[in-house]
N, C-alpha and C positions, 0 to 999 in steps of 0.2 A: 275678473274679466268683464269689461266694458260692451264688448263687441264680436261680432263675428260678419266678415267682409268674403265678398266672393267677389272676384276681379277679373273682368274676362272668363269665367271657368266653363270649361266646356270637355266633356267627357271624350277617351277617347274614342269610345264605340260610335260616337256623334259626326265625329273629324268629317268623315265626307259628305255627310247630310247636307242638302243644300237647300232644304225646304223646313229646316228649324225653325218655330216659331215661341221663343218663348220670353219669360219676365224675368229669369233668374240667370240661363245659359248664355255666356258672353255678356253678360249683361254685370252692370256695378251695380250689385246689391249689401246691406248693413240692415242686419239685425240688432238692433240696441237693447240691450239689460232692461226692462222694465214695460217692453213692450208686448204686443202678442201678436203673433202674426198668424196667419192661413197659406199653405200654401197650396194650391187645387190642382192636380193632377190627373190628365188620362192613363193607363197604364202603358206603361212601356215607353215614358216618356223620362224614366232616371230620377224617380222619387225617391226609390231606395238606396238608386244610386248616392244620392243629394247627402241622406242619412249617413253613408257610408264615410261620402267625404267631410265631413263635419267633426263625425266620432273617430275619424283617424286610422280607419280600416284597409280604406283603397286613399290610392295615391294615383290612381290611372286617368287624370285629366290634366289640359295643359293651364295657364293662369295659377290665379293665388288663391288660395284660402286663406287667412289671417285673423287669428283671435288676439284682440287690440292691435298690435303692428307689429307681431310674429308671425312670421312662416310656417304653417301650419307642417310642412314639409322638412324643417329645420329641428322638432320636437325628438326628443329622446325617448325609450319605451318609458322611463321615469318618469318623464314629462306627463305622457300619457298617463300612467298610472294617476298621477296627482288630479289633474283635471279630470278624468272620469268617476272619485272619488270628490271633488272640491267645486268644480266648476261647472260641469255639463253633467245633466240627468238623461237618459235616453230610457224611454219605455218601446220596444221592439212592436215593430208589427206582427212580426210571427212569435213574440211574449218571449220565448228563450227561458222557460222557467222547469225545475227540474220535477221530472213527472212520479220519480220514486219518492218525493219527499211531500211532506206536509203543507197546505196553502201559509200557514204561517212559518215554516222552518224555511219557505221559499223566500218569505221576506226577510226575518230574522237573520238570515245569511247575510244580507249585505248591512242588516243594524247592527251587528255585532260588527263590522268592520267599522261603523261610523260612528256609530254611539250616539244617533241623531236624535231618537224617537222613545218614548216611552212605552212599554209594553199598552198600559189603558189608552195612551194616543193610538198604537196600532190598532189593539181591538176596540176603538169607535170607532174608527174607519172602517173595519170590516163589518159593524152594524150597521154603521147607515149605509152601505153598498149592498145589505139586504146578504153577505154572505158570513156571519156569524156563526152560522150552522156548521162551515166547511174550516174553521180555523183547524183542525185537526184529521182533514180528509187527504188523501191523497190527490196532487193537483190530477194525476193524471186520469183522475176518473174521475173528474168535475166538466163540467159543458165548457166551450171557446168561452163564451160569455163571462161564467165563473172565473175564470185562469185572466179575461182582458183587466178584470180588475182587483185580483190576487199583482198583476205586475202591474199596476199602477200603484197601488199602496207600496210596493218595492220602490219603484222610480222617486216615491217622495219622501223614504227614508235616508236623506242624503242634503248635503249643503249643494245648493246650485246656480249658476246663475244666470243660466238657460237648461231650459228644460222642450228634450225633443219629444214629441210626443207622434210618433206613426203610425196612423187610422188607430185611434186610440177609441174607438166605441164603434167599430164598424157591425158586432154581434153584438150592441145591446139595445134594447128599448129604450125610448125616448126619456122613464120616469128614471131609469138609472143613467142613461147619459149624463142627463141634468146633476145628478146627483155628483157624477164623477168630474163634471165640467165645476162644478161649484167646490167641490174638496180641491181640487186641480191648482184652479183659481187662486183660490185662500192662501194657499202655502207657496204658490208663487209672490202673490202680495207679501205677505209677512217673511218672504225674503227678498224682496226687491228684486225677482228674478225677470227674466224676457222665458216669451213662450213661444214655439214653436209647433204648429198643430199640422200635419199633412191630411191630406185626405185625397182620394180618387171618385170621392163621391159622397156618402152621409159624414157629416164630421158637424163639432158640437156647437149648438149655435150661442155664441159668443158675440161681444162688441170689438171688432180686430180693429186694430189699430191700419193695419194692410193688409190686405191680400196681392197674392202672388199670382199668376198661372204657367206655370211648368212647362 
């Protein structure tokens, strides 16, 4: 996957809005493979929505979405399957990580499906994010903080070639943003991937290639 093209797209909860003002709604946007992007939003302005429509969730806007020059609306649950395993990484803003099981058996779950990552790959990662301690804690008695980056290490156990990433450090401090901004980085580079960062406010400071506004 080369691309991902919004064409016109405009939600429908938007339809009769007459005071939209944005960079991305109704508007011809392309996200390219090896770029990074920002895209800054207020709330209640269809960031999640954006999320939604990208990973294949909702289908409730009019125009195109189009990854290379397929109809996003055309795809099979198959289709889905492949690309959310092959092409698109998504790290959730509400994380979606399971709270019965272990900060590692949360990742492991999806490396056993992919066969991406090395067990000593996964635990430096969980060293230098400072949570080595919780590899065997349960997520659900870990801080937001702890868990923002238990499913980041998830999101990069996987082939991608966009990676969505939604307020992906909105509970951390600056010295583990940086930290998680530079692992982020790295394994986007070293797979030629495009990066997608949203934010409604703190999001990690990077060199964007563009920014958006919602």
């Amino acid at each position: 996957m080369q691309s991902i093209t919004l064409s016109n797209v405009l939600p429908h909860v938007f339809a009769q809005r007459s005071d939209l003002k944005s960079e991305i709604w109704k508007q011809n946007v392309k996200f390219e493979k090896g770029k990074l992007y920002l895209v800054e939003a207020m709330s209640g302005t269809g960031k999640s929505t954006l999320c939604s429509y990208v990973l294949g969730y909702r289908h409730d806007y009019t125009g195109l979405v189009r990854f290379d020059d397929t109809d996003v609306k055309t795809l099979t649950v198959s289709n889905w399957v492949d690309i959310r395993q092959r092409n698109i990484s998504h790290l959730f803003q509400e994380l979606r990580l399971f709270p019965e099981l272990t900060a590692l058996e949360n990742v492991e779950i999806k490396n056993k499906l992919t066969n991406f990552k090395t067990q000593a790959e996964i635990e430096s990662w969980f060293e230098r994010l400072g949570i080595a301690d919780k590899l065997d804690a349960k997520v659900g008695r870990m801080s937001f903080g702890q868990q923002q980056r238990v499913a980041m290490i998830r999101a990069l156990v996987q082939p991608f070639d966009f990676l969505l990433a939604d307020e992906p450090i909105s509970h951390l401090d600056d010295t583990n943003s940086a930290i998680m901004a530079d692992i982020m980085m790295s394994e986007a580079k070293q797979q030629g991937a495009g990066v997608i960062v949203t934010s409604i406010g703190k999001h990690m400071e990077l060199d964007y290639d563009q920014t958006f506004k919602l």
